[in-house]
C-alpha positions as CSV (number, residue, x, y, z in Angstrom):
1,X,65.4,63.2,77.8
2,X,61.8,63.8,77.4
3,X,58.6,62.0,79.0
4,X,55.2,62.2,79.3
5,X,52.7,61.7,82.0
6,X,50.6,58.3,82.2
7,X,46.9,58.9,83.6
8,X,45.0,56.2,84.7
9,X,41.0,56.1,85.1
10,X,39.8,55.3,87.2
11,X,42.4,56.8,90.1
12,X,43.9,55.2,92.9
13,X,46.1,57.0,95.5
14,X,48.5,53.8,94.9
15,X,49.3,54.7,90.9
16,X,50.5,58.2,92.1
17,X,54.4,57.3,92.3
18,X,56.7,56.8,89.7
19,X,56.1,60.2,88.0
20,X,57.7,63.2,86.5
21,X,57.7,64.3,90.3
22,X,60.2,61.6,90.6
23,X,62.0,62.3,87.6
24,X,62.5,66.8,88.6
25,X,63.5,65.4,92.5
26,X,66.4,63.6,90.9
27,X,67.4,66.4,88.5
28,X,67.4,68.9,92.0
29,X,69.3,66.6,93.5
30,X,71.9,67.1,91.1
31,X,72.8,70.7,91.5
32,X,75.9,71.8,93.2
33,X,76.0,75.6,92.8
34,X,72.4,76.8,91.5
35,X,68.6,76.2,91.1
36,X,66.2,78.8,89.1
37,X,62.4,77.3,89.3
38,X,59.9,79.7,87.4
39,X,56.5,77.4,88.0
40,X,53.0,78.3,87.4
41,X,51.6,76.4,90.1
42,X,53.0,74.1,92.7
43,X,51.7,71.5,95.5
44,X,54.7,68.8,95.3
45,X,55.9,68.2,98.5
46,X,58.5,65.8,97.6
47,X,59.8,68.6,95.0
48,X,59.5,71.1,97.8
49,X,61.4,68.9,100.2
50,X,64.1,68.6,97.7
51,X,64.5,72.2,96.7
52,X,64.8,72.7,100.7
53,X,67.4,69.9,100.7
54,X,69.3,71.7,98.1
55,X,68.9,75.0,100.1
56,X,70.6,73.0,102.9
57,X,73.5,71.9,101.6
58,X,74.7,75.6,100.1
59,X,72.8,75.5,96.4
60,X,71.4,78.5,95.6
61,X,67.6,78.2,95.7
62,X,65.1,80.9,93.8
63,X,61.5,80.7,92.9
64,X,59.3,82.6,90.4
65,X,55.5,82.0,90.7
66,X,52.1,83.3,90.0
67,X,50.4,85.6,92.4
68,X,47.1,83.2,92.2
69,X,49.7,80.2,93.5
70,X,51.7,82.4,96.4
71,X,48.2,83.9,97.2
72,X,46.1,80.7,97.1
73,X,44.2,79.2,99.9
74,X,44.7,75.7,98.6
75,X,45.9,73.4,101.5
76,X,48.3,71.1,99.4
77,X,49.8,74.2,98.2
78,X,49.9,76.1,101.1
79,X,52.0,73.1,102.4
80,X,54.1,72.7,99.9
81,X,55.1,76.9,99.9
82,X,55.1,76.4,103.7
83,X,58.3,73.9,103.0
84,X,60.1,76.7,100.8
85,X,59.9,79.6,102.7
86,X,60.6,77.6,105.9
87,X,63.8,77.1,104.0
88,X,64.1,81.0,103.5
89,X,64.1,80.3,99.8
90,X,63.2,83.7,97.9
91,X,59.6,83.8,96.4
92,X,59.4,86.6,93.4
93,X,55.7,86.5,92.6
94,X,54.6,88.7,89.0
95,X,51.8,90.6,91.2
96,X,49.4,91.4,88.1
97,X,46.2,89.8,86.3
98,X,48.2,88.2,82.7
99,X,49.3,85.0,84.5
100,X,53.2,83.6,84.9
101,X,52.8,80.4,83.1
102,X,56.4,78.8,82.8
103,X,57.1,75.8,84.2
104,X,60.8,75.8,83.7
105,X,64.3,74.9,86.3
106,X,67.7,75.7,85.9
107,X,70.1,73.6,87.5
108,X,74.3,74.6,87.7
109,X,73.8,77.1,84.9
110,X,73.8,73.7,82.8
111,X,70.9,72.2,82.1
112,X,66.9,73.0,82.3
113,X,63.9,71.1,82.4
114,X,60.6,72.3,80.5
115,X,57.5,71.5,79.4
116,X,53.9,71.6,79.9
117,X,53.5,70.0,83.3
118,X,53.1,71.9,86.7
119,X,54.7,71.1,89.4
120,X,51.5,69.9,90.7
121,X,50.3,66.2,92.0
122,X,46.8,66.6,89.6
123,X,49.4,67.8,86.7
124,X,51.3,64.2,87.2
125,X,49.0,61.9,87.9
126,X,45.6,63.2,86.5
127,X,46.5,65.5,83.0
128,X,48.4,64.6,79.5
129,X,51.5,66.6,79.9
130,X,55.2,66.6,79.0
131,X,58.4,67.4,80.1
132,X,62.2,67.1,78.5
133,X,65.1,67.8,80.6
134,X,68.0,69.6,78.3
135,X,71.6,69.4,79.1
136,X,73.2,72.8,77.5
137,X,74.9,75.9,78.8
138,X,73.7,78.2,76.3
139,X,70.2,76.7,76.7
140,X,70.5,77.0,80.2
141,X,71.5,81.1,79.6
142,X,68.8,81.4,77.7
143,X,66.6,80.4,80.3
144,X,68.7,82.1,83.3
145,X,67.8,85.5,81.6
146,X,64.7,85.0,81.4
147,X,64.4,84.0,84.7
148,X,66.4,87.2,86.2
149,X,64.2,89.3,84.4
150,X,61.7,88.5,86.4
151,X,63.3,87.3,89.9
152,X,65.8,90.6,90.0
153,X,64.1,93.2,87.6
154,X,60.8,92.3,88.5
155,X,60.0,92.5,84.9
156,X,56.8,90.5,83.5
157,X,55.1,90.0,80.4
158,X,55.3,92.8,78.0
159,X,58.0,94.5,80.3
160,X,60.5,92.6,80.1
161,X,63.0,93.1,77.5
162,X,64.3,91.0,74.3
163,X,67.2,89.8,75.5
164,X,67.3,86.0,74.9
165,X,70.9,85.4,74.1
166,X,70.7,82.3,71.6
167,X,67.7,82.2,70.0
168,X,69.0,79.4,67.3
169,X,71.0,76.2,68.9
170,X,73.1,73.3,68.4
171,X,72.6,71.0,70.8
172,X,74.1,67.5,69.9
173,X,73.7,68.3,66.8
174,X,70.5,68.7,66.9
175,X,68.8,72.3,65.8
176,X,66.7,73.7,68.4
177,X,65.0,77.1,68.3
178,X,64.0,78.9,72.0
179,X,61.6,81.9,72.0
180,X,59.9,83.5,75.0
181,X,56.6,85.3,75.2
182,X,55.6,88.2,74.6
183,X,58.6,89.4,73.2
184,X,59.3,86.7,70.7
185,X,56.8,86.3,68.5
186,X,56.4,83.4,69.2
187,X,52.6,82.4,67.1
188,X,55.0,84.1,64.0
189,X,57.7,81.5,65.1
190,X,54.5,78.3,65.2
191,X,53.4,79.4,62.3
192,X,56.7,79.8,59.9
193,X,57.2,76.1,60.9
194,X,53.9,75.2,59.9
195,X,53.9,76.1,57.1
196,X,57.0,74.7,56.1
197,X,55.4,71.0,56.8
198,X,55.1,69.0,53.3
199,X,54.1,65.7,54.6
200,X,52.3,65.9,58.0
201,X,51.0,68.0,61.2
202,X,50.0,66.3,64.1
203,X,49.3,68.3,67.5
204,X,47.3,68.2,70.9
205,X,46.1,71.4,72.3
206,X,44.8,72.2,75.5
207,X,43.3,76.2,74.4
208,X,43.7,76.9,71.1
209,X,41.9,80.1,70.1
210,X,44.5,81.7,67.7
211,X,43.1,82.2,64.3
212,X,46.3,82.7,62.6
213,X,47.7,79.3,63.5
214,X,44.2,78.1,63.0
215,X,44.5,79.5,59.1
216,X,48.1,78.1,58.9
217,X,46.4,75.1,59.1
218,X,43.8,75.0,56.7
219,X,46.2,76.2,54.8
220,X,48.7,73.1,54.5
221,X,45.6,71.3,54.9
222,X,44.1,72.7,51.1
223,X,47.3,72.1,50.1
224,X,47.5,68.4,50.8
225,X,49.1,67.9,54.2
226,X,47.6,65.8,55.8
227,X,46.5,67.5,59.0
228,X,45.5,65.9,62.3
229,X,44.3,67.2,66.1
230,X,43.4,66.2,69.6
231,X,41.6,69.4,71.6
232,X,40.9,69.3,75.8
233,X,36.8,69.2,75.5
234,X,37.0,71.8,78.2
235,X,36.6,75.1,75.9
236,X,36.7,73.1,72.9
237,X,33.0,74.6,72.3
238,X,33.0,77.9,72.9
239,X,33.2,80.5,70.1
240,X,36.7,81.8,70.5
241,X,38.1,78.2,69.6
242,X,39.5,77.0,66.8
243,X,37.9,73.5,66.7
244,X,34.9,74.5,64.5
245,X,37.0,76.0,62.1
246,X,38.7,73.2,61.7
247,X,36.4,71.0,61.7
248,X,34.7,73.0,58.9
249,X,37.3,72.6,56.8
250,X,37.2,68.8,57.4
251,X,40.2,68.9,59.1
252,X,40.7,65.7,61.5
253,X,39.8,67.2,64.6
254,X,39.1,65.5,67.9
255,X,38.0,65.9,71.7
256,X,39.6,64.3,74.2
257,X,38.7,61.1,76.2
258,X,41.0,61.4,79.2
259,X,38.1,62.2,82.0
260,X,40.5,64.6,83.4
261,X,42.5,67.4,81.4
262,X,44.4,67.0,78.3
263,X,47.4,69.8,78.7
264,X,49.7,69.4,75.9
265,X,50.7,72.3,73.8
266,X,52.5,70.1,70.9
267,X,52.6,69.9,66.8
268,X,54.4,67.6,65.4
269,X,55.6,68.4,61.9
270,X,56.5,66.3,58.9
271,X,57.7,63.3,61.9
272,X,61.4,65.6,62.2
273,X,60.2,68.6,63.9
274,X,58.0,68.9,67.8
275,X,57.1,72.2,68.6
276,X,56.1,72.6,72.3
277,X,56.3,74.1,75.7
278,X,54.2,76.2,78.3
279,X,52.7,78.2,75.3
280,X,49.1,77.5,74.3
281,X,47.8,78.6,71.0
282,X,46.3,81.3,72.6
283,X,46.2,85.2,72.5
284,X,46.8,85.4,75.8
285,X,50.0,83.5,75.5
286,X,51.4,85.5,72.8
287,X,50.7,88.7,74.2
288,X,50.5,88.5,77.6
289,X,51.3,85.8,79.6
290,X,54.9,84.8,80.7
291,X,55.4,81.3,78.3
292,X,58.4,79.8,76.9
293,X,58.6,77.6,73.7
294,X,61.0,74.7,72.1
295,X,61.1,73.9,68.5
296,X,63.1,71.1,67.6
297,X,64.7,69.7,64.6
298,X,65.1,65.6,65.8
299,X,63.6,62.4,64.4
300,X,63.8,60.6,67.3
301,X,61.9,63.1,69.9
302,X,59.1,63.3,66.8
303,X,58.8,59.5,67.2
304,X,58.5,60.3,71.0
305,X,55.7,62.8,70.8
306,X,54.0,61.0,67.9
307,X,53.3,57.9,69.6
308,X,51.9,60.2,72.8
309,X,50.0,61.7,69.7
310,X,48.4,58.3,68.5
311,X,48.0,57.3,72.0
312,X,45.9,60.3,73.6
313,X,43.9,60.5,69.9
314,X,43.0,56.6,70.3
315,X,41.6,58.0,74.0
316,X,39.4,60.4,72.3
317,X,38.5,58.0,69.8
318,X,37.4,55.2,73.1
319,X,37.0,57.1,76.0
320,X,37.0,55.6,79.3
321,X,33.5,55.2,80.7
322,X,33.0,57.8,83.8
323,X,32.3,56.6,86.4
């Protein structure tokens, strides 16, 4: 299963139901034995609540976070933490300045949920994002060991070892491939898919500063792929990003419209193949930061993220006046 958020513009406190939010309170109240939440940052009460719930009726409940999140002086998230450790639920934060960006649960050892949303009312109801919830056990181990790396060795970023167990999947019958950063490589891993596209590369990037991908792309470009882009404006200017490169080479390159944030990390290849995740085409991300990524090898999810694709470019093409 895989969704995206909906923003509307302008807001109303009335459209913010109905959400991903939801969606991750249901999948909690599933579990029977076990939850694993490694979030970036968090101000959901009706998560927290639910995570409490769980707590309360025997699951075992364990957070990972980022130091900035335990630390802040936010109100909404000070509430929302308030809720977990009122429900003695163990807080692991990574206590350095490279940031813990996976937004990532494990429920029963049997399924996980993913994307590039936060846990976060402004991620839901205000930002492009995406999530997929994943049933699989050896998906799910993947994602457990990466999770106890840094819950019970207190191992981040570049310390923790590479240890994910199935790096290649079958799930369904569907071929998925699951790396984690730093260890994995993980621009190599973009990048050897990319340039396998014959036909097609759509994506929507919220930072993208990494020259190599940025070159994998010119690349199929010149060679008659027919290459297309939606960038968050917010960084889109600045030197280190890859949008004027792009758009040098005439690639098809676009700001977005959404007055908000745009915070997708996506490519869609050849309409078979979405690669996406916490991980932004960023050095950061691929040598630093904790990040997790998906690529998979299914038709119908590429339909799913290429009409999201169509739909945040035809924002950028006809923004909605600010108001």
């Amino acid at each position: 299963m895989g969704v995206v958020t909906t923003p509307i513009y302008p807001d109303k406190p009335e459209y913010h139901h109905g959400g991903l939010d939801e969606q991750l309170v249901s999948f909690i109240n599933s579990a029977t034995t076990t939850i694993d939440v490694a979030i970036y940052d968090f101000d959901l009460e009706d998560v927290a609540g639910a995570l409490a719930q769980a707590a309360a009726r025997g699951v075992r409940v364990r957070m990972v976070t980022d130091t900035d999140t335990l630390t802040s002086d936010d109100p909404k998230i000070k509430k929302a933490l308030g809720v977990i450790k009122k429900a003695k639920i163990p807080i692991v934060d990574d206590e350095r300045p490279a940031i813990m960006h996976d937004k990532f649960v494990v429920v029963d050892g049997a399924a996980v949920w993913t994307g590039s949303w936060n846990f976060t009312d402004g991620d839901t109801y205000h930002l492009n994002n995406n999530a997929i919830r994943i049933s699989s056990p050896e998906l799910a181990q993947n994602y457990a060991t990466e999770f106890e790396q840094m819950f019970i060795e207190r191992k981040f970023g570049p310390s923790k070892l590479a240890s994910t167990p199935n790096l290649l999947l079958s799930i369904g019958g569907v071929r998925v491939e699951n790396y984690f950063a730093p260890r994995d490589r993980v621009a190599d891993r973009i990048i050897t898919r990319l340039q396998q596209a014959r036909q097609s590369i759509h994506f929507l990037a919220f930072s993208f500063t990494s020259k190599p991908i940025g070159d994998a792309l010119i690349e199929r470009a010149r060679a008659g792929v027919q290459v297309a882009g939606v960038f968050e404006t917010t960084g889109s200017q600045t030197e280190s990003s890859q949008f004027a490169p792009l758009k040098r080479a005439k690639i098809d390159v676009l700001t977005d419209g959404n007055p908000y944030v745009m915070h997708h990390k996506v490519f869609v290849v050849d309409g078979r193949t979405v690669i996406f995740g916490s991980f932004n085409f960023t050095n950061n991300a691929e040598r630093d930061n904790d990040e997790n990524l998906l690529i998979v090898d299914d038709p119908g999810l590429a339909r799913a993220f290429e009409a999201e694709f169509q739909r945040v470019r035809e924002v950028a093409l006809h923004p909605p006046r600010k108001k």
